[in-house]
C-alpha positions in Angstrom: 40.6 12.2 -13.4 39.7 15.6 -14.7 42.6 15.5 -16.8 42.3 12.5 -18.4 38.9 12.7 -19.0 39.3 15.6 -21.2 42.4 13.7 -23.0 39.7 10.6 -23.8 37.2 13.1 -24.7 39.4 15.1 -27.3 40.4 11.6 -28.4 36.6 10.7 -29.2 35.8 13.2 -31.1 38.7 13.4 -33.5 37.9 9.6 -34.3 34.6 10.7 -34.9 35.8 14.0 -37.0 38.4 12.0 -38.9 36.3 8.9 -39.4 38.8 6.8 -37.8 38.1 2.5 -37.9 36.3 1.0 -35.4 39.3 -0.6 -34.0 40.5 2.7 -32.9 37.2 3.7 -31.6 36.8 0.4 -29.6 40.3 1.2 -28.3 39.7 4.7 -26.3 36.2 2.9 -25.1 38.5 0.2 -24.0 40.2 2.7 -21.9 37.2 4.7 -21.0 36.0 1.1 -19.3 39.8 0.2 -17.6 40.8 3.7 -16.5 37.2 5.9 -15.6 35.9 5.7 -12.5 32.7 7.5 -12.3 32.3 9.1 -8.5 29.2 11.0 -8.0 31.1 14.7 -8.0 33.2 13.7 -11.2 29.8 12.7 -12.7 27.8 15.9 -12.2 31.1 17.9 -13.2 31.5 19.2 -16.3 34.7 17.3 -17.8 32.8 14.3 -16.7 29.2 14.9 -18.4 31.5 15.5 -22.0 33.0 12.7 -22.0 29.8 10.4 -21.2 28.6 12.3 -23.8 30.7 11.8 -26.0 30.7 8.1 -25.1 27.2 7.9 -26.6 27.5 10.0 -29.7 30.6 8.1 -31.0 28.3 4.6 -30.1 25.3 6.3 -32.5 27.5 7.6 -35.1 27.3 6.4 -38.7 29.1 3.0 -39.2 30.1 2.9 -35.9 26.6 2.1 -34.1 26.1 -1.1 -36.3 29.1 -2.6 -34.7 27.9 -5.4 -31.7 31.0 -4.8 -30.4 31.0 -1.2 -30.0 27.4 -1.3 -28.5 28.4 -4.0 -25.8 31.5 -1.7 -24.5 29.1 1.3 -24.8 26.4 -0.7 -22.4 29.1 -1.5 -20.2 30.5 2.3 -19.9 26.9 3.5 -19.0 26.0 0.5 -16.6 29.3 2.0 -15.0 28.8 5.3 -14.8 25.1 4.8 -13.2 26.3 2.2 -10.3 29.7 3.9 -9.4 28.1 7.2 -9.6 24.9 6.1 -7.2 27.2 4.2 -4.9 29.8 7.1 -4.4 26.8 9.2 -3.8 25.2 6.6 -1.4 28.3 6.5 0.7 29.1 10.7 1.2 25.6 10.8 2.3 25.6 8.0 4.9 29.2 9.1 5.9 27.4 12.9 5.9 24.8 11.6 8.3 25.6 8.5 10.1 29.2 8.6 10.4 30.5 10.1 14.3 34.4 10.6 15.2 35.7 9.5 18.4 36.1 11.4 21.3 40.0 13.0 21.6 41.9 11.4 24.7 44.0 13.5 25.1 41.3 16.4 25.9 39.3 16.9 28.6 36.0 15.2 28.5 32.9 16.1 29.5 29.3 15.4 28.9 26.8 17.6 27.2 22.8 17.3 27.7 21.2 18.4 23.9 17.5 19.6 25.4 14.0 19.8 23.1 13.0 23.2 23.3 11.5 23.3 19.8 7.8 23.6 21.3 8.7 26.9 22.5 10.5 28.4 19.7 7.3 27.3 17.1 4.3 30.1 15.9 2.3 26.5 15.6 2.0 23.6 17.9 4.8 21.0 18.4 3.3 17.9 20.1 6.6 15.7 19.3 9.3 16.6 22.1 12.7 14.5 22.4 13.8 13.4 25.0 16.9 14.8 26.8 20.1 13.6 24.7 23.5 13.1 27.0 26.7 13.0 24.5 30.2 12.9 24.9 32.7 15.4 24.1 35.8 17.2 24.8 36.7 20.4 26.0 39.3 21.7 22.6 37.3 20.1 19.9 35.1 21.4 17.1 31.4 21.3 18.4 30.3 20.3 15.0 31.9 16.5 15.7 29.7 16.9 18.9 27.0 18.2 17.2 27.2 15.2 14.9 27.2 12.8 17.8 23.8 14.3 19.0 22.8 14.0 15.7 23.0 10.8 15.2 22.0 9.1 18.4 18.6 10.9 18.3 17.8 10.2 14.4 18.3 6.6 15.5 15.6 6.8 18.1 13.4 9.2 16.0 13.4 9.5 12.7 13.5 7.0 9.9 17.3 6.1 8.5 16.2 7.4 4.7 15.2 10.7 6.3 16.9 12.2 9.4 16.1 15.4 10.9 19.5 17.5 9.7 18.9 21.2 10.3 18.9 22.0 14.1 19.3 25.5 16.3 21.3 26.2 20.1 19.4 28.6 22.1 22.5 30.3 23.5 22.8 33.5 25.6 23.9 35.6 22.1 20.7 33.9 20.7 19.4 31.4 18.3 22.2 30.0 15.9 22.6 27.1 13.5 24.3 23.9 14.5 26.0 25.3 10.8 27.3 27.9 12.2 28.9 26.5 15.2 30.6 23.8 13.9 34.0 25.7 13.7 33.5 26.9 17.1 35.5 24.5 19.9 33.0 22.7 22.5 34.5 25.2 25.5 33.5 28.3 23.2 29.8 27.4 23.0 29.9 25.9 27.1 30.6 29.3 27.8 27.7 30.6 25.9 24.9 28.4 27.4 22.5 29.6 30.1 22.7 26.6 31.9 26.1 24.7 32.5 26.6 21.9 29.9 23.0 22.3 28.6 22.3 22.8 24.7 18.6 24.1 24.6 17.9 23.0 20.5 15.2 23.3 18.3 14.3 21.0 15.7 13.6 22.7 12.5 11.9 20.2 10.2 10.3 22.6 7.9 14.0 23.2 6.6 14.5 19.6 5.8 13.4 19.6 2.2 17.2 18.5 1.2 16.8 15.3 2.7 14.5 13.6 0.4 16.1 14.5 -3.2 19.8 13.2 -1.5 18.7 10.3 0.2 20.2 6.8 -1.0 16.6 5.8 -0.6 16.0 7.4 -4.1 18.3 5.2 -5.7 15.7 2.1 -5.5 12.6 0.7 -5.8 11.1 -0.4 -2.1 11.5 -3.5 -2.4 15.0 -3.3 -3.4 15.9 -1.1 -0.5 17.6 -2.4 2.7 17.4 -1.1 6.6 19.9 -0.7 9.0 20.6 -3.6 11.4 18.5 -0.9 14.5 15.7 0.0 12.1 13.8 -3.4 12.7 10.0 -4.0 12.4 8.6 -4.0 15.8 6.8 -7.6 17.2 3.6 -5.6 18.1 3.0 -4.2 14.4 -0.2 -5.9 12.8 0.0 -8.8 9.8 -2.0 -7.4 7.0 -5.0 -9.2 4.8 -3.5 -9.9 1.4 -5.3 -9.0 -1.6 -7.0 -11.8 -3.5 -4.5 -11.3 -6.4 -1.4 -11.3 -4.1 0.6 -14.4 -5.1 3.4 -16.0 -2.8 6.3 -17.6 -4.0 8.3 -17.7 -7.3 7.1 -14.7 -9.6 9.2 -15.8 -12.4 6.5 -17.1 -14.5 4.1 -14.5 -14.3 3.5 -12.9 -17.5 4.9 -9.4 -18.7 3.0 -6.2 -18.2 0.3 -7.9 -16.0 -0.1 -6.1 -12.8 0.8 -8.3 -9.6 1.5 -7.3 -5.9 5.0 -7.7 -4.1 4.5 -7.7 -0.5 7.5 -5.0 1.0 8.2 -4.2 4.4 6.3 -0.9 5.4 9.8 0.4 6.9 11.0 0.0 3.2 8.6 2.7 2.0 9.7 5.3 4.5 7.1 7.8 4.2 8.1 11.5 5.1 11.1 9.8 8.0 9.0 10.9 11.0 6.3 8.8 11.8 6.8 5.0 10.3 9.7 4.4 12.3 10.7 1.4 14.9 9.7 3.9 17.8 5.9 5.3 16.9 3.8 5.6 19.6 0.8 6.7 16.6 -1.0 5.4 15.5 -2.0 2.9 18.2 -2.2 0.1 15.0 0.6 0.1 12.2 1.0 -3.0 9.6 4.2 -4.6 8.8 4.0 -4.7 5.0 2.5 -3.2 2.1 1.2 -4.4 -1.1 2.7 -2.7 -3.3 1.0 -2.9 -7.2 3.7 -3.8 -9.6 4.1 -5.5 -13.1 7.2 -7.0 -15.1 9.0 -5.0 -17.9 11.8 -8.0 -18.4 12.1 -10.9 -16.9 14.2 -9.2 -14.3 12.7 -6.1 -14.8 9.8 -4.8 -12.1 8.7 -1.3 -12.4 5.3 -0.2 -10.3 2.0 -0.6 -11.7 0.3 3.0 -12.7 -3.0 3.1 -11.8 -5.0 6.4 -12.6 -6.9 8.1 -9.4 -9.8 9.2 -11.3 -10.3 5.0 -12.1 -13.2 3.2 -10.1 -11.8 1.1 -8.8 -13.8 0.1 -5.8 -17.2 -1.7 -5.7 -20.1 0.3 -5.3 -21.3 -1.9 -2.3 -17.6 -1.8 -0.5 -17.6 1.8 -0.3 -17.0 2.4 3.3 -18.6 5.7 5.2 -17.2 7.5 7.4 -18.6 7.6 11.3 -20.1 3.9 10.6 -16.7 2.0 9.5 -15.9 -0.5 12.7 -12.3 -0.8 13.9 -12.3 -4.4 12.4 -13.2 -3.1 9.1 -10.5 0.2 9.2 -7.7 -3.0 10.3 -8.9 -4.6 7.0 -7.4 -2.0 4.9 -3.9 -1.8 6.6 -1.5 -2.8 4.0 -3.5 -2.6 0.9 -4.1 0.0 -1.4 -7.3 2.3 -0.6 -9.2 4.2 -2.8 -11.4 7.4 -0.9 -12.8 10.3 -2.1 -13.8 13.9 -1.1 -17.6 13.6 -2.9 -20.5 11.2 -1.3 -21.5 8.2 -3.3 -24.1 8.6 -6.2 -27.3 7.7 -5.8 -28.0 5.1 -8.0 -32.0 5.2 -7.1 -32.6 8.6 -8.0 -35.7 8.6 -10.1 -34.8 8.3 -13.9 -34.2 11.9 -15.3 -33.0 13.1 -12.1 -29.7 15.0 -13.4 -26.8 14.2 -11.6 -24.2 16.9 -10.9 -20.9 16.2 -12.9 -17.8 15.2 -10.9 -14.1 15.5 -12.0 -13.1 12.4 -10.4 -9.2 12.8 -10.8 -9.7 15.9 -8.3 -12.1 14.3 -6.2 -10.3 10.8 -5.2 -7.3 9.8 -4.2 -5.0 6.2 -4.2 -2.8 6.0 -1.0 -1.0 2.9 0.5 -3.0 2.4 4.2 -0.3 2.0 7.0 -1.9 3.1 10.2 -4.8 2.8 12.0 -5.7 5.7 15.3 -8.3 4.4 17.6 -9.9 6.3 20.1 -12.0 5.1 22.6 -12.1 1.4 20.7 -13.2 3.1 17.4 -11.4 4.0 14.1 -10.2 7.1 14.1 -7.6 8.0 11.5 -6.5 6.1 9.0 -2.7 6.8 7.9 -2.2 6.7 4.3 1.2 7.2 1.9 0.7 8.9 -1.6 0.1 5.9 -4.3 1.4 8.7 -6.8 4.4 9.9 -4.9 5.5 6.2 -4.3 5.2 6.3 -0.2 6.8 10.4 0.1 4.2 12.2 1.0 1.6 10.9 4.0 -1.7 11.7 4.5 -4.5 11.0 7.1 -8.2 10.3 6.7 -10.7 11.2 9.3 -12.8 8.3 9.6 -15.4 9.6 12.2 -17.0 11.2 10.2 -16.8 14.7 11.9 -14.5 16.7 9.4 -12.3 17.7 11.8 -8.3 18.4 11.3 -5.3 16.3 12.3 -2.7 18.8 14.0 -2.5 22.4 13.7 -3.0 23.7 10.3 -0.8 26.1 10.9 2.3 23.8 10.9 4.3 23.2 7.5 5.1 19.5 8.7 1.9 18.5 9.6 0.6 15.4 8.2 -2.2 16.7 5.8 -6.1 15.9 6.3 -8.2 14.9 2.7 -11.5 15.1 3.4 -13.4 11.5 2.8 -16.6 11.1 1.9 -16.1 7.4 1.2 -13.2 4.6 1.1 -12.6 0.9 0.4 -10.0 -1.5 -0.7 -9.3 -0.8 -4.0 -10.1 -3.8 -6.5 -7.1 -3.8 -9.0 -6.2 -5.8 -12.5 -4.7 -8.9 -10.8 -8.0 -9.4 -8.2 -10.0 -9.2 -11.3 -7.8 -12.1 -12.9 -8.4 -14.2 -9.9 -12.3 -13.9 -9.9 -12.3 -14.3 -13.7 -10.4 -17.4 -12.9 -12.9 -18.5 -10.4 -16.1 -17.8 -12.1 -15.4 -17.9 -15.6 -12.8 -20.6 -17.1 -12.1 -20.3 -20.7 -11.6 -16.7 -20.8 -14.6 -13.9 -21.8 -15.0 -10.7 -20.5 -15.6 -10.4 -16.4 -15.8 -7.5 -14.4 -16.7 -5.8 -11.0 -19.9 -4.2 -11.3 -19.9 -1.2 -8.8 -23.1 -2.0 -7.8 -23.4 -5.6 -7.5 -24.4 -5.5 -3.8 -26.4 -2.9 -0.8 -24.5 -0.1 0.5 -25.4 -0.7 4.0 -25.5 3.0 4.6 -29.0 3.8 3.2 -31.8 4.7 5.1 -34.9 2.7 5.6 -37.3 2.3 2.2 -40.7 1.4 1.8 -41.1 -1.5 0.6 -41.8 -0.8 -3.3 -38.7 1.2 -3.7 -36.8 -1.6 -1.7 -37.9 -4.4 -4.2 -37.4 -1.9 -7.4 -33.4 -0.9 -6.2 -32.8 -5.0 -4.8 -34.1 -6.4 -8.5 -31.5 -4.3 -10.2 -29.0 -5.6 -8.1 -30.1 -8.6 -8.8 -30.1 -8.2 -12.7 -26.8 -6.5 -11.9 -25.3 -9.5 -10.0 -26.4 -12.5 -12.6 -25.1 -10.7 -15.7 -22.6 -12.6 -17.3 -19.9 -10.7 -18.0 -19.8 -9.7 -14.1 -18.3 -11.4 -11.4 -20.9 -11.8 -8.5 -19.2 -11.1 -5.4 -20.3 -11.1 -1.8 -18.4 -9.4 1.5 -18.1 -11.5 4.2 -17.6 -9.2 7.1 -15.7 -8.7 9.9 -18.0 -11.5 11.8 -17.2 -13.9 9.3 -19.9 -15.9 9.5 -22.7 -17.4 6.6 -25.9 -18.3 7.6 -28.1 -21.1 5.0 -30.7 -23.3 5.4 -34.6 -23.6 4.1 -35.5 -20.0 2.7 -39.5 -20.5 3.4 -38.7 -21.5 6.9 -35.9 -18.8 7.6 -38.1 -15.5 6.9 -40.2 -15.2 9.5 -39.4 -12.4 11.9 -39.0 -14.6 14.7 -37.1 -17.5 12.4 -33.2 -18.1 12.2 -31.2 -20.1 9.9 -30.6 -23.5 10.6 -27.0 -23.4 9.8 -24.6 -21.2 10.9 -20.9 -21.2 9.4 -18.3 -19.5 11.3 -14.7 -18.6 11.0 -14.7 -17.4 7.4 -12.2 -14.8 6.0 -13.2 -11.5 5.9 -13.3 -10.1 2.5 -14.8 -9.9 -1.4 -15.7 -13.1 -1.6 -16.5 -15.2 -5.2 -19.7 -16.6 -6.2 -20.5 -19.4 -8.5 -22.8 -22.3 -9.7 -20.6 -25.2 -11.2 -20.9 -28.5 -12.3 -20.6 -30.9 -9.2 -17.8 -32.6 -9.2 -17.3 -36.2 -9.2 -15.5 -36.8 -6.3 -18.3 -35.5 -4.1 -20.6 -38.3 -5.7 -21.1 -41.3 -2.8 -20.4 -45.0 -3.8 -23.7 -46.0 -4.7 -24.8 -43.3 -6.6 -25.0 -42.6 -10.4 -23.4 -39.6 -12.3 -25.9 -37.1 -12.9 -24.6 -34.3 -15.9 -27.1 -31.8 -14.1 -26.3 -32.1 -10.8 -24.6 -28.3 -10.2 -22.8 -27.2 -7.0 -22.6 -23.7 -4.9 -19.3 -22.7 -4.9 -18.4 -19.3 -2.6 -14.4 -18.7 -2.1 -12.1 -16.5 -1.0 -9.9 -16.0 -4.5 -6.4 -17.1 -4.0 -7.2 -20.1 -1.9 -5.5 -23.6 -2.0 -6.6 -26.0 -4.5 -5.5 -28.8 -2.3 -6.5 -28.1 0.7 -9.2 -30.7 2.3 -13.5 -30.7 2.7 -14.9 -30.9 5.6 -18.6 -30.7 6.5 -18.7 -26.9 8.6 -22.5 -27.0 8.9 -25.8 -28.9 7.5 -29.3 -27.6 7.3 -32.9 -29.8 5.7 -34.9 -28.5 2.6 -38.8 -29.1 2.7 -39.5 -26.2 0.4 -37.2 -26.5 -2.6 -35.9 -22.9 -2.1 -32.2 -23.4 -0.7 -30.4 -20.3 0.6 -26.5 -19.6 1.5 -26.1 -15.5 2.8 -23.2 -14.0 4.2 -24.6 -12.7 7.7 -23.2 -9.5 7.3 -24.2 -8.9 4.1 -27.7 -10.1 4.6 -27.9 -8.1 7.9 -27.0 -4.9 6.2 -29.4 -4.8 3.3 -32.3 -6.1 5.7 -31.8 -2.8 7.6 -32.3 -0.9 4.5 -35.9 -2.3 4.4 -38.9 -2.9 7.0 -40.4 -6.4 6.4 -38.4 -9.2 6.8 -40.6 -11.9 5.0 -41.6 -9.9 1.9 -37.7 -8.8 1.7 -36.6 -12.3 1.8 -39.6 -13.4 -0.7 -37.9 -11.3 -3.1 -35.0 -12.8 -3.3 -36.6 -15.7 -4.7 -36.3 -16.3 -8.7 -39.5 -16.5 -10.5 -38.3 -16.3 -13.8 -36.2 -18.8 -15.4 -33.9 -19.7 -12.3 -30.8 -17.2 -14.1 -30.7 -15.0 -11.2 -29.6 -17.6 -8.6 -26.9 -14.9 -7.2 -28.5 -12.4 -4.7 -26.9 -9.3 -2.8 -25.5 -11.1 0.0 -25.6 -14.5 -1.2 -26.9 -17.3 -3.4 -30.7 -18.4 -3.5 -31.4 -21.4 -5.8 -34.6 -24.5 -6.4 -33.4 -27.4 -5.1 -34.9 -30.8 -4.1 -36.0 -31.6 -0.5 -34.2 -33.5 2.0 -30.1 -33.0 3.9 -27.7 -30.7 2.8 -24.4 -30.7 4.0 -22.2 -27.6 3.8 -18.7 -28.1 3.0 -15.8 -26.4 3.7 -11.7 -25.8 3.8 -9.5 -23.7 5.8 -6.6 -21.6 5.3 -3.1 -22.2 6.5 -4.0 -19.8 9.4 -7.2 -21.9 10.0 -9.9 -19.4 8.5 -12.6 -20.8 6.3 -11.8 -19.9 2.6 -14.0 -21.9 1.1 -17.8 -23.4 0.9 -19.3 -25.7 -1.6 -23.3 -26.9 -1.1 -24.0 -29.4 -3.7 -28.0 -29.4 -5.0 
C-alpha cells in the first residue's frame, strides 16, 4: 500500500505540474477510489497523509476544481478515508481490549485467583476494591494472554465498555511489576514468583489511564449515535427522568435548522470517566436512565450539540435551588436534565437602591453539567452527580447539596470525582422551553422571556410587612409584563389550591378546592379567550368571557376535560395558587390576610398573574375547575373559565 501510494502520489502531482486534462486527473482519482484502502496506521503514516493531500490540492487546483465531476470523486475519496480509517481504528482497539485467546489443550491447566490489593499500595484512600477474579490458564503460556483474560472479565463487571481500566501491577516476591512487563514471561515463570500459590496480588492503577479516552471508539461519535455491548444494559431499577418542556417525541425531521431541541440518549451512551455509570453501580443510591441532551440541526441529517455559554442565566431567579433545604423529590427532579449551579449565592434583588453590588465573573462562577445521580443519606439529598456540559459527558463532577461544604473522597486522590462548590442550582431553562411557553402564552409571535425574578425564592427570611409588600409588587409588575412569560412551579406535592380569595385568607381559612396530582415543574400561565366549546347549550357567545389557562408546556392538545375540583365565588375576587408556591412566599412574610390582600389588583385588573398563581375579578356564583392528564395519568393541565 506504501508503495503504491507513493506511485499515485507522484502521478498527482505531475498532472498538476504538467497541467494534464481533467480526464487524466479523474483517472488516478479513479484509482485512488478502486485500489486505496485507508486503515488507521496507513492513514497517520506519512506516504498516506501525501497522497490525501495531494488528493485535495489536485481537486482545488485551477481548472480542475470547477469540474462536478472531479469534486464528486474527491467527496467520495475523503468520505473513504474518514470511515475506513475510524473503523480500522475502532476494531484494533476493541480487539486491543476485548478480544481473549483460548486456553492451550495441550498444556497443563490451572486456575489463577487475580486479588485487589490496590487499597494497600495507594498514598490516598481507595474505597473501590474488586472482588477476587478466578481465570483460566496454562502452565507454558505467555502470562500476558492470561493477563488479558483477567482483564477482561473484570472491566465487564466494573468499568464502562468505552473506558476500561488498562494499566495494572503483580505484587510478586521480586516486587511490584507491570502486567507490561510480564507479558513475555510464561504463566509457570510468574507462579513461581508469587507469595501465595496461584494468587496474583494486583493493583489497579487508574491514575495511569489517561490513554483510554483519546483511543476509545467512543470518540468517533456523537452519544446518541454510539452503541453498547449486548452485557452493558441499563439496569430495571435506574429512575425515568422528567422531560424538559421543550423535549419533543417522535419524528424530528420537521424541526427547523439551527433551533435548539433535546434528543433523549441513554445515560450508558454518555459514558462519563468509565468508572461509575456503569450496569454495576452501587452509588449513587438513584441514577436516571437517559439524558437530555441539547442539540440543533446543521442539515437535514446533520445534528451537532447545541452550545450554550456557562456564564448564560439561564435559570429563573425563583427556581434557584439552595443547598441544605432542596428535598429529595426536588434533587430527583433534575436527574436527566441539564443543571445550571454556581459557586456565588444569589443576588439580592431587595437591597435598597444604591446598595453596590459586588461584580461577579459569572463564566468562573457557574457551571452547566448533565445531572445523572442522586446520593441520599438518611432519606435526604446528598450529592448530586453531574457530567461536564462542556466536555460532552468526560469529565464528572459532584455537588454537595447539604449544604455543609464538605468534600467527596480524599482529595488527595488523582481519580477522585471532583467537588464544585454550590451556592445555588436548578434546571436550566434553554431556547426550545422558551419556544414552548412563547407558544403557550403568546401566539402570533413577539418577544417572550423568562424573567429571573418572576416568582419568591423560598429561601428568604421572614420580612416585615412593608418590605414584603414593596419586594411582592415588583414581582408582580415583573410577572404581568408582556414580553415575559408568567410562570409558576408546581412542586413536588403537586397540588393547586383555588377558591373565594376573601374567604380563603383568614389564618384559620383553607381553600375550598384542592387539585391534586399535577406535574411537578415550571408551569405556564395565561388569560385567553374562552373557548366555544366550553359554552353550555343554552347559553349565548359572550366575546369577553376570558378563561384561566395554567399548563404544563408540551402537553397533548387532544387529550380530554374533566372537572378535578369546584369552589363558589361570593366576593368577585377568584384565586388559583400552586400550594407550593403559595406556601413558600407565605413563609417569607408574617400575616397571612394582609399578604393575601395584596395580591389583589387595584389598578386596572393588568396584573392578574401573581407569584404562585393567578388572582382575577370575577362574577359570583360555581366555578368548576377543569382539567386533563398525561399519558402517565398526572394533571398537565387546568382551565377555570370567569
Amino acid at each position: 500500500m506504501e508503495a503504491l501510494a507513493a506511485e499515485l502520489t507522484r502521478l498527482l502531482d505531475e498532472a498538476i505540474r504538467d497541467e494534464q486534462s481533467n480526464e487524466e486527473i479523474l483517472t488516478i482519482l479513479q484509482r485512488i477510489k478502486d485500489e486505496i484502502v485507508w486503515g488507521h496506521a496507513f492513514s497517520q503514516s506519512e506516504s498516506g497523509t501525501a497522497l490525501y493531500l495531494a488528493v485535495g490540492i489536485c481537486s482545488a487546483a485551477r481548472g480542475h476544481g470547477e469540474d462536478k465531476r472531479i469534486s464528486a470523486l474527491h467527496k467520495v475519496i475523503a468520505e473513504a478515508h474518514y470511515t475506513q480509517s475510524r473503523d480500522d481504528d475502532i476494531r484494533q482497539t476493541e480487539a486491543l481490549w476485548w478480544n481473549i485467546d483460548p486456553v492451550p489443550d495441550d498444556d497443563e491447566r490451572l486456575t489463577l485467583e487475580f486479588r485487589d490489593v490496590t487499597a494497600d499500595h495507594k498514598t490516598w484512600t481507595v474505597n473501590e476494591v474488586w472482588p477476587p477474579e478466578t481465570v483460566e490458564g496454562s502452565q507454558g503460556e505467555a502470562f500476558g494472554r492470561v493477563a488479558q483474560r483477567f482483564r477482561v472479565q473484570a472491566n465487564r463487571k466494573h468499568r464502562h465498555p468505552y473506558y476500561p481500566s488498562l494499566q495494572f501491577d503483580a505484587i510478586l516476591k521480586s516486587g511490584r511489576v507491570s502486567f507490561s512487563a510480564l507479558v513475555e514471561r510464561t504463566v509457570a515463570d510468574v507462579v513461581s514468583d508469587l507469595s501465595e500459590e496461584r494468587i496474583v496480588p494486583f493493583v489497579r492503577n487508574d491514575e495511569d489511564n489517561h490513554a483510554v479516552y483519546s483511543s476509545s471508539p467512543a470518540r468517533h461519535f456523537d452519544a446518541w449515535e454510539r452503541t453498547l455491548p449486548e452485557w452493558c444494559k441499563t439496569p430495571d431499577h435506574w429512575v425515568e427522568p422528567t422531560p424538559p418542556p421543550g423535549f419533543v417525541e417522535g419524528d424530528i425531521d420537521q424541526l427547523p435548522l439551527k433551533e435548539q431541541y433535546y434528543i433523549k440518549v441513554p445515560t450508558l451512551l454518555m459514558g462519563g470517566t468509565g468508572r461509575l455509570i456503569i450496569p454495576s453501580a452501587k452509588q449513587p443510591n438513584v441514577i436516571s436512565r437517559s439524558l437530555f441532551v441539547p442539540v440543533r440541526k446543521l442539515q437535514n441529517e446533520l445534528i451537532t450539540f447545541y452550545n450554550l455559554e456557562r456564564d448564560a442565566d439561564l435559570v429563573p431567579y425563583s427556581a434557584h435551588l439552595v443547598p441544605g433545604q432542596i428535598t429529595v423529590d426536588a434533587a430527583r427532579a433534575l436527574l436527566g436534565r441539564v443543571v445550571q449551579s454556581s459557586t456565588e449565592p444569589l443576588p439580592d434583588w431587595d437591597a435598597e437602591p444604591g446598595v453596590k453590588r459586588r461584580k461577579i465573573n459569572k463564566y468562573a462562577t457557574q457551571t452547566l453539567g448533565y445531572a445523572w445521580g442522586l446520593q441520599t443519606e438518611e432519606g435526604k439529598a446528598a450529592w448530586l452527580f453531574c457530567m461536564d456540559f462542556g466536555s460532552r459527558g468526560v469529565f464528572e463532577y459532584v455537588l454537595d447539596l447539604t449544604g455543609q461544604n464538605r468534600t467527596y473522597g480524599d482529595w488527595r486522590s488523582p481519580i477522585v470525582t471532583r467537588t464544585l462548590c454550590c451556592a445555588w442550582l436548578r434546571v436550566a431553562v434553554l431556547p426550545a422551553d422558551v419556544r414552548v411557553m412563547k407558544a403557550g402564552s403568546n401566539p402570533g409571535g413577539g418577544e417572550t422571556s423568562v424573567d429571573r425574578r418572576t416568582e419568591p425564592p423560598s429561601t428568604d427570611g421572614v420580612l416585615p410587612y412593608n418590605e414584603w409588600r414593596d419586594r411582592t409588587d415588583r414581582w408582580k409588575r415583573a410577572l404581568n409584563r408582556k414580553r415575559n412569560a408568567p410562570v409558576v412551579e408546581v412542586g413536588p406535592d403537586g397540588t393547586f389550591v383555588g377558591g373565594d380569595l376573601e374567604l380563603s385568607k383568614g389564618d384559620v381559612d383553607e381553600f375550598e378546592a384542592e387539585v391534586t396530582g399535577a406535574k411537578p415543574g415550571i408551569w405556564l400561565m395565561a388569560i385567553e379567550p374562552s373557548p366555544r366549546e366550553e359554552l353550555g347549550e343554552d347559553e349565548e357567545i359572550d366575546e369577553e368571557a376570558k378563561t384561566i389557562r395554567i399548563r404544563a408546556p408540551a402537553t397533548d392538545p387532544e387529550a380530554a376535560w374533566e372537572v378535578v375540583g369546584s369552589f363558589s365565588v361570593d366576593s368577585g375576587i377568584i384565586c388559583l395558587f400552586s400550594k407550593h408556591a403559595l406556601d413558600a412566599i407565605l413563609a417569607t412574610g408574617t400575616d397571612r390576610q394582609a399578604m393575601l390582600e395584596a395580591f389583589i389588583d387595584d389598578d386596572e385588573g393588568d396584573r392578574v398573574f401573581v407569584p404562585s398563581g393567578v388572582v382575577v375579578s370575577g362574577n359570583d356564583g360555581g366555578y368548576d375547575i377543569k382539567g386533563r392528564r398525561d399519558a402517565e395519568g398526572s394533571i398537565v393541565e387546568l382551565r377555570l373559565r370567569l
